[in-house]
N, C-alpha and C positions, 0 to 999 in steps of 0.2 A: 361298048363305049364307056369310058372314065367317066368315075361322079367327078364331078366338078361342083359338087357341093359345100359349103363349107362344114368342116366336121367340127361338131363340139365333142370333148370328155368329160362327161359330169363325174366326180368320184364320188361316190356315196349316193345311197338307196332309200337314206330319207325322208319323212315330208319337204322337204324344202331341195333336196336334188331330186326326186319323183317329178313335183311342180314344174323345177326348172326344165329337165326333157323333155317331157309332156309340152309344155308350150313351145318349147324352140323347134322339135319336130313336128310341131303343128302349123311352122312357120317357114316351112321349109327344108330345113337344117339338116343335118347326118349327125343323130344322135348316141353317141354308148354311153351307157351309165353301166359303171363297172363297181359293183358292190362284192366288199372282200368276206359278207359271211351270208350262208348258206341261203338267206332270203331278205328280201326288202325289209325298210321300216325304221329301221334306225331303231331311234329311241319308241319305238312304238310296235310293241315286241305281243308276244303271246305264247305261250308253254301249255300242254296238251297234257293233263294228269286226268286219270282212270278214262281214258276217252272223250273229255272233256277240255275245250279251248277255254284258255284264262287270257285276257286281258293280265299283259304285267309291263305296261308301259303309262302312258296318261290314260285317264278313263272318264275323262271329260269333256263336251265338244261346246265350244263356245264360238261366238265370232261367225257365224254359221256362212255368212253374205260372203265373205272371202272364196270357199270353197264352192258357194251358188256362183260367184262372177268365173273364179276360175274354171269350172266346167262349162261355165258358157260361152267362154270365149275358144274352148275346145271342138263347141257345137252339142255339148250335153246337157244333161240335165242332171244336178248331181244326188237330187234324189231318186232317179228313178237308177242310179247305181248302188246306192247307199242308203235305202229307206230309214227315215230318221223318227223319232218320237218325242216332243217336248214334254220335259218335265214341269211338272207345277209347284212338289217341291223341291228346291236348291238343295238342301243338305239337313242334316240334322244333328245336332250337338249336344254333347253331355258335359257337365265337370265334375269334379270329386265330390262336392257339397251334392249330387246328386240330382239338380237343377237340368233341364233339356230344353233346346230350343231347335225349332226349325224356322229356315229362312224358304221365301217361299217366291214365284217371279212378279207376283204382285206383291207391291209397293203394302196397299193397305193390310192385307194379311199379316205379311209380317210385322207391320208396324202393331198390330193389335196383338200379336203372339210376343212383343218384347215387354207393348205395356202390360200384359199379365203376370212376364218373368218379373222384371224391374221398374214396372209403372209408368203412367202416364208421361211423365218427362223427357225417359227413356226414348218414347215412343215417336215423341217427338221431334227428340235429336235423330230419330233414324232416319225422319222426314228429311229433315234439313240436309243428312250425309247425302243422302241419294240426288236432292238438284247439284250437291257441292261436285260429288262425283260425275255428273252430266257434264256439269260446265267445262270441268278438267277433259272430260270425252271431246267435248265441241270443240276446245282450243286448239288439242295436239293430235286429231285422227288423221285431218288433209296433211299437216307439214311437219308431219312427225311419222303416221304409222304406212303412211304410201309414199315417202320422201326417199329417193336412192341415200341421200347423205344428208339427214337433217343437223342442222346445228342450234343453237340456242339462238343464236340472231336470228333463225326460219323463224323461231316457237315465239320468240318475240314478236317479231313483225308481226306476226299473226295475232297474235293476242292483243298486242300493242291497238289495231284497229279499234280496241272494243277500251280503249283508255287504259288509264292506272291500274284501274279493278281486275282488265283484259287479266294481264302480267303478272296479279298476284294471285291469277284464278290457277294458275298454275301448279302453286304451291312446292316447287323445290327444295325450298330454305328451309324447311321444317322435314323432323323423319314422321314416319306413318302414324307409327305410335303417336307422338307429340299433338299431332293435328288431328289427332282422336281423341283428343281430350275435350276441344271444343265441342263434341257433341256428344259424348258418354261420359256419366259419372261412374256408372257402373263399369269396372276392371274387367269383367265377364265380357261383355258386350265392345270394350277394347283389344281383348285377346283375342274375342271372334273377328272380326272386322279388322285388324291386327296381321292374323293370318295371309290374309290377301298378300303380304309378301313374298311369302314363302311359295306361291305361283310363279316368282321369277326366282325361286332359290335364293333368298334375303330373309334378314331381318329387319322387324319392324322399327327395330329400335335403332337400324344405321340406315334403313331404304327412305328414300323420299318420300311425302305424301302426296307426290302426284300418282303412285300407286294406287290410290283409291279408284282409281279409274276401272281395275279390275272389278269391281264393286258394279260398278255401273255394266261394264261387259258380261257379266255372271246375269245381271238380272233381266237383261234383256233376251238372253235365251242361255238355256241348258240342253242339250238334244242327247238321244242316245240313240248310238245306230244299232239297227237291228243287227244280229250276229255279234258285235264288239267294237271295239274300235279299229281293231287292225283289219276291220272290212274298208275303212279310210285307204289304207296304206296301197292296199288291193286295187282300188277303184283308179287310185291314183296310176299306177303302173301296169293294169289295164288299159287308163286312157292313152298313157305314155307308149306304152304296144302302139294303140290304135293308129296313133298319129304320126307312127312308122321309126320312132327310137329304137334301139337297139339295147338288151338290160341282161346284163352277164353278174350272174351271183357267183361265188367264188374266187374273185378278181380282185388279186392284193395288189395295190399299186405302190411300185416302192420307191420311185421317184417323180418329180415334173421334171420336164426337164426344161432346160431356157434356152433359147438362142437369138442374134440380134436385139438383148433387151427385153424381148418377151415372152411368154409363155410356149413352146413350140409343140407338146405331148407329152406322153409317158409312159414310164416303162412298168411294166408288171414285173411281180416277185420272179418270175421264171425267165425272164431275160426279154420276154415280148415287149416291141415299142410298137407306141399305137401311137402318132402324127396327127396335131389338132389343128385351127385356125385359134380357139380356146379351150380354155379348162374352166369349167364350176367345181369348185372343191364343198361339198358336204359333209363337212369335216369340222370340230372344231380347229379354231386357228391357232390352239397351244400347241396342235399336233403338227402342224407347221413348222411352227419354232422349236421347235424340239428336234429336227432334223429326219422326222417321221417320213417326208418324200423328197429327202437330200435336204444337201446342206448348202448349195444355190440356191434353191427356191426359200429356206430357211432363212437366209439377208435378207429378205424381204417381208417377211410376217411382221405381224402387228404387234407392238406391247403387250408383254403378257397385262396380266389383271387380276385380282383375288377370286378365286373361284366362290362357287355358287355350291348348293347342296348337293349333297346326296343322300344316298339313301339305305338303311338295310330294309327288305321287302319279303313277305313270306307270300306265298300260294299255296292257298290248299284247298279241299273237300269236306266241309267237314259238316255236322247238324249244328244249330247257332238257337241259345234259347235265352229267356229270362231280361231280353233288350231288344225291343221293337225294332231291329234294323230294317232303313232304309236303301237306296242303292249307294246312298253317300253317308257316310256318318264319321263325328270326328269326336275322340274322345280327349277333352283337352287333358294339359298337365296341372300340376298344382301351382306352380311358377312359370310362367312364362317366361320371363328374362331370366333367369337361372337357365333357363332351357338354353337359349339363344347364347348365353355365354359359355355355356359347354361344350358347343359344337362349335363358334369361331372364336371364342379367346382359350380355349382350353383344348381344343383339336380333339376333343373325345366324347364318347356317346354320352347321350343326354341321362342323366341318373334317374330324371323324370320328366320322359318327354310325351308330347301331342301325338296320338297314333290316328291315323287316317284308316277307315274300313271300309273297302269297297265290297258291296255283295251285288254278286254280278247277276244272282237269278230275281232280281226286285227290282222291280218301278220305285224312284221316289213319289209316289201316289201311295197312301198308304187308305186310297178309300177300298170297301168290303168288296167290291167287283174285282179290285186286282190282287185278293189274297191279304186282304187285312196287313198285317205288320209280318204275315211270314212273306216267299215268297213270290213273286209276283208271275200271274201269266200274261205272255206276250201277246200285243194285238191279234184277238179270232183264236186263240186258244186257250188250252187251258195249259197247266203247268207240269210239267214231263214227272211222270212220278220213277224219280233216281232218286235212291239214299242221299241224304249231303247235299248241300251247297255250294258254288264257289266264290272263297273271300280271297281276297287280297289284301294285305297290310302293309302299309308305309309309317316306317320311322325315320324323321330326316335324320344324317348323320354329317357329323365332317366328309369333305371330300381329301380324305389323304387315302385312298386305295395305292398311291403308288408307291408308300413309304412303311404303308403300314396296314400287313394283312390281320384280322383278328385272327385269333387263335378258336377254335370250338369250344374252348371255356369262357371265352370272350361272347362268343355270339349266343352259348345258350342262356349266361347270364341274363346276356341282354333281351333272351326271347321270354325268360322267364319274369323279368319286369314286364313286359311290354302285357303276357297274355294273365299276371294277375291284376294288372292296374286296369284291363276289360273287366274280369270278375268281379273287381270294387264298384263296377258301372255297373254288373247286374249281369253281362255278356258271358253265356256257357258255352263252351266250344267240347265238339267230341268227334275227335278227328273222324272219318269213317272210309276217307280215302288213300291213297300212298302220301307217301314222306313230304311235307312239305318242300315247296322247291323255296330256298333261302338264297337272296341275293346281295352282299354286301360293297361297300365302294370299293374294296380290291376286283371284286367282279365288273363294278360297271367300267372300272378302269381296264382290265382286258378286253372287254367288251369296246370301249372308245377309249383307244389309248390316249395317254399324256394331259387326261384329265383329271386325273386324281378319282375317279370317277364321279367326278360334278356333273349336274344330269339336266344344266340350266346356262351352262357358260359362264360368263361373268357374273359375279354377284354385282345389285344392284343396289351399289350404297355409296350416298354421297349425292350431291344433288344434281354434279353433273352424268352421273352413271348412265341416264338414256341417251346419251352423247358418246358415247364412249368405246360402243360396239361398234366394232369393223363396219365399214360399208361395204355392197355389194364388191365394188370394184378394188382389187387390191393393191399393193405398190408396186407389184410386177404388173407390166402388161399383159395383157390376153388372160390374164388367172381372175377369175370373180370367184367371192364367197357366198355360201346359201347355209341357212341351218339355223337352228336356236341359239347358236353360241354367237349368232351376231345382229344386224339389227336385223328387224327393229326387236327383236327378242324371243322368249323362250315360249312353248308354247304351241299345239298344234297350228292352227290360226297364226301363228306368227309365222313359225317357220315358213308355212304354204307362201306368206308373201313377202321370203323371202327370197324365197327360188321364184319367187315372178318379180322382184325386184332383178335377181340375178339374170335373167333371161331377158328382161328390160335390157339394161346394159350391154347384152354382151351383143343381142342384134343394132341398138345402137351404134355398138363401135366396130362392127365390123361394115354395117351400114359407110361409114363415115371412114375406111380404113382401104384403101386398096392392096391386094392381097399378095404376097408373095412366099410361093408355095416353095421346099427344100426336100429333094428327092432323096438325098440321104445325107446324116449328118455323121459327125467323127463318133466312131463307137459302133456304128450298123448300118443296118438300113431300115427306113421308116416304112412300118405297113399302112396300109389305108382301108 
C-alpha cells in the first residue's frame, strides 16, 4: 500500500533540523533529514585526538526547560537520555593586571566575590543588573522567544501592559556596553558582563542592551552533560529515529526545487529527486541567497545581514599548570574595544584579543572532593589517570573565511599571541598529545558554506536586530527555516526552538492546506 503520508525534507542535521524531525515524525509525518557531512550536529561537532572525544562546538547548555519540554512532548524524559550536572560555578576570569573573578548561580556569592574584587558598590550594582536583567527575561520570553514571527508591536504590546516603565524595560535604544555603565564603574566588571554579547556573535559596543538577558539565562542554570555535549546532538536524532524520521548522512542537496509557487522537493548532488509536501532548511539562509540550492529558490531568500563572529579554535591534549582552571575560564584582553574594532571595522584578528578556555576534564566546582583546581572526577568516580587533559580554545575572529584564508604564518602568529598572553596569566601548557586540531573561519566556512564562517548568523547590532532574523516560514511556500542563523537566535536552546517553531508551522499549514500531489515533474521523476 502507498504512504499517503505527508513527507517533510528537513536539510540539515542540526540542533534546530534534529528538533524539527523529531517532532514532525512524532506527529505523524514521513520524515528525511538528509545531512551532507559524515554525521549529525551541525555546529555542535567533536573531533577524537589520542582516543579521546573533544567537544569543539558550544560547550555550554543553558535554557535547560526547552529541551525538558521538547523531550516531553516526544514522550521522553530528556535527562534520562542526556544525564545532566549543574554547575555552581559559571565561569572564571582573569585580566592582565592579574585580578580573577568567578561568577557563580547564586546571586549573593557572586555579589560578595565582586565586592572583594571592586567593593561594596560594585556589588551592589551587580544586585541591581540581575532584577534589570529578570525584567528584560519577563517582558520578551512569551512574545519574543516562543513567537513564530515577533515583531516590536508583539514586544510592545506586551510590555506596554505593564505601562511606560513596561517599554523601556526593554532597553533597545542603548548598546550593552552603554547600559552597563549604569551599574559598574569598574571597566573590568563591564567587559565581563559586556561579553554576554559575544553569545549571539556581537559586540557590546553596537548589540543592544536588551542582551543582558543572557545574564539572567546563564544564571538560572549551567548544566554539563555527561560524555559532552554532542551527547545533545545524539539524543536528539536518536529521538528523531525513535519517532520513525528517516536520517541520511552523506546527502548533498543541491537544489529545492519549486513548482506551482511552492516548495515541491529536492534534488541531491547525484541527480536523486526526493518529492516533499515541505522542506525545513537547517541551513543558514545566506546559503540560500547565494544560490547554494538553485537559483529559484535563491528569489526568494531573505536580506542578507552583517554576519556574526567567528572563530579560530585549537583542540588539544595537553598537561595545564600555574592557573586554577576551571571548566569555563576566560582570559580577558587588555582592550576591549580595540578588540571589537579589529574584528568588525578592521576585518582582521584581534592583536589582543579575549581567549575563552574550555577544560573539558573539570567541574566548575572547584571544591577538594572534585579535585581541587586540577581536574575534576565525574559523579561516582574518580578521574581516569591518562597523561593530559583536554582544552579547547576560542578566539573570536572576523568572519571572512570566504575571502580570506590565513596563511600558516598568519595562524601561528596568531597561536603565538594567543598561548603567551595564557602564560602572562600564570597558564603553562605542555602539549603531551598529537598536533593540535586548529580551526579557522575559512574552515567554518567549508564546513557551512556562504557564511564567511560566522558561527552565530546575523550579528546582533542595532536595536532592531532581534526583529530581524528570518521567521520560521519563508517567502516561498512550503520551505520553512530552522537553525541559529534565524530566530529567535544563536545558541543551543535557541536553535532547539527553532525547529519546533519550524515544525509548528509547517504542520499548521499543511493542516490548513489541501494537498495536491505531482507524480513527476519536467527534468524526471519524483521518488517517494
Amino acid at each position: 500500500m502507498a504512504d499517503t503520508r505527508d513527507r517533510v525534507v528537513v536539510i540539515g542535521g542540526g540542533v534546530g533540523g534534529l528538533t524539527a524531525a523529531a517532532l514532525l515524525a512524532s506527529n505523524g509525518l514521513d520524515v528525511v533529514l538528509l545531512e551532507r557531512a559524515a554525521r549529525v550536529g551541525g555546529k555542535m561537532r567533536e573531533v577524537v585526538l589520542d582516543g579521546r572525544r573533544l567537544d569543539v562546538g558550544p560547550t555550554v547548555l543553558t535554557m535547560r526547560w526547552v529541551l525538558d519540554e521538547i523531550f516531553s512532548s516526544l514522550g521522553l524524559r530528556f535527562e534520562d537520555h542526556v544525564p545532566l550536572r549543574p554547575a555552581e560555578t559559571l565561569a572564571r576570569h582573569a585580566w592582565p593586571d592579574g585580578a580573577r573573578l568567578d561568577l557563580f548561580a547564586d546571586v549573593e556569592r557572586t555579589a560578595d566575590a565582586i565586592g572583594a574584587l571592586a567593593g561594596p558598590r560594585e556589588a551592589d550594582g551587580y544586585r541591581r543588573f540581575c532584577r534589570y536583567a529578570r525584567e528584560i527575561f519577563d517582558v520578551v520570553e512569551g512574545p519574543f522567544l516562543r513567537a513564530e514571527r515577533p515583531t516590536l508591536r508583539t514586544i510592545l504590546s506586551t510590555a506596554g501592559s505593564l505601562g511606560v516603565g513596561g517599554v523601556m524595560k526593554i532597553d533597545g535604544h542603548r548598546t550593552l556596553h552603554r547600559a552597563l555603565g549604569d551599574f559598574f564603574a569598574d571597566e573590568r566588571l563591564r567587559q565581563l558582563f559586556g561579553r554576554y554579547a559575544t553569545y549571539c556573535g556581537s559586540s557590546p559596543y553596537l548589540a543592544p542592551a536588551t542582551l543582558s538577558v543572557i545574564a539572567h539565562v546563564e544564571r538560572e542554570g549551567v548544566w554539563f552533560p555527561e560524555g559532552g555535549m554532542y551527547r545533545v546532538a545524539e539524543a536528539l536524532a536518536a529521538a528523531a529515529t525513535r519517532a520513525g524520521a528517516t536520517l541520511r548522512c552523506g546527502a548533498h542537496v543541491a537544489s529545492i526545487e519549486e513548482g506551482r509557487g511552492r516548495a515541491r522537493g529536492v534534488v541531491l548532488e547525484g541527480g536523486e529527486r526526493i518529492e516533499a509536501d515541505a522542506v525545513v532548511m537547517n541551513a543558514d539562509p545566506a546559503a540560500l541567497k547565494s544560490g547554494l540550492f538553485g537559483q529559484r529558490a535563491a528569489r526568494k531568500a531573505p536580506a542578507g545581514a552583517p554576519r556574526s563572529l567567528s572563530a579560530v579554535t585549537w583542540a588539544l591534549v595537553a598537561e595545564a599548570s600555574g592557573f586554577p582552571l576551571l571548566r569555563h575560564n576566560v582570559f580577558f584582553s587588555g582592550d576591549y574595544e580595540a578588540e571589537f574594532r579589529d574584528i568588525f571595522e578592521r576585518d582582521a584578528l584581534p592583536r589582543d584579543g579575549t581567549v575563552y578556555v574550555c577544560a573539558e576534564d573539570r567541574w566548575n566546582d572547584p571544591s577538594p572532593e572534585l579535585g581541587g583546581a586540577g581536574p575534576g572526577a565525574p559523579p561516582g568516580g574518580a578521574p581516569e589517570a591518562r597523561a593530559g587533559e583536554r582544552l579547547f580554545f576560542i578566539l573570536n575572529a572576523p568572519a571572512t573565511g570566504d575571502i580570506h584564508s590565513p596563511s600558516p604564518t598568519e595562524i601561528h602568529a596568531c597561536e603565538q599571541r594567543v598561548f603567551h598572553q595564557l602564560q602572562r596569566s600564570g597558564l603553562s601548557l605542555k602539549s603531551v598529545g598529537p598536533s593540535p586540531v586548529v580551526t579557522t573561519p575559512a574552515d567554518f566556512e567549508r564546513l557551512f558554506p556562504a557564511t564567511g564562517g560566522a558561527l552565530y548568523g546575523p550579528a546582533s547590532h542595532g536595536w532592531n536586530s532581534p526583529f530581524s532574523r528570518p521567521a520560521s516560514r519563508s517567502k516561498l511556500r512550503g520551505l520553512y527555516f530552522a537553525g541559529g542563523s534565524v530566530h529567535p537566535g544563536a545558541g543551543v536552546p535557541m536553535a532547539a526552538l527553532s525547529g519546533r517553531l519550524a515544525a509548528q508551522s509547517v504542520m499548521e499549514d499543511l493542516a490548513s492546506t489541501s494537498r495536491s500531489r505531482t507524480a513527476a515533474m519536467p527534468g524526471g521523476t519524483w521518488m517517494r
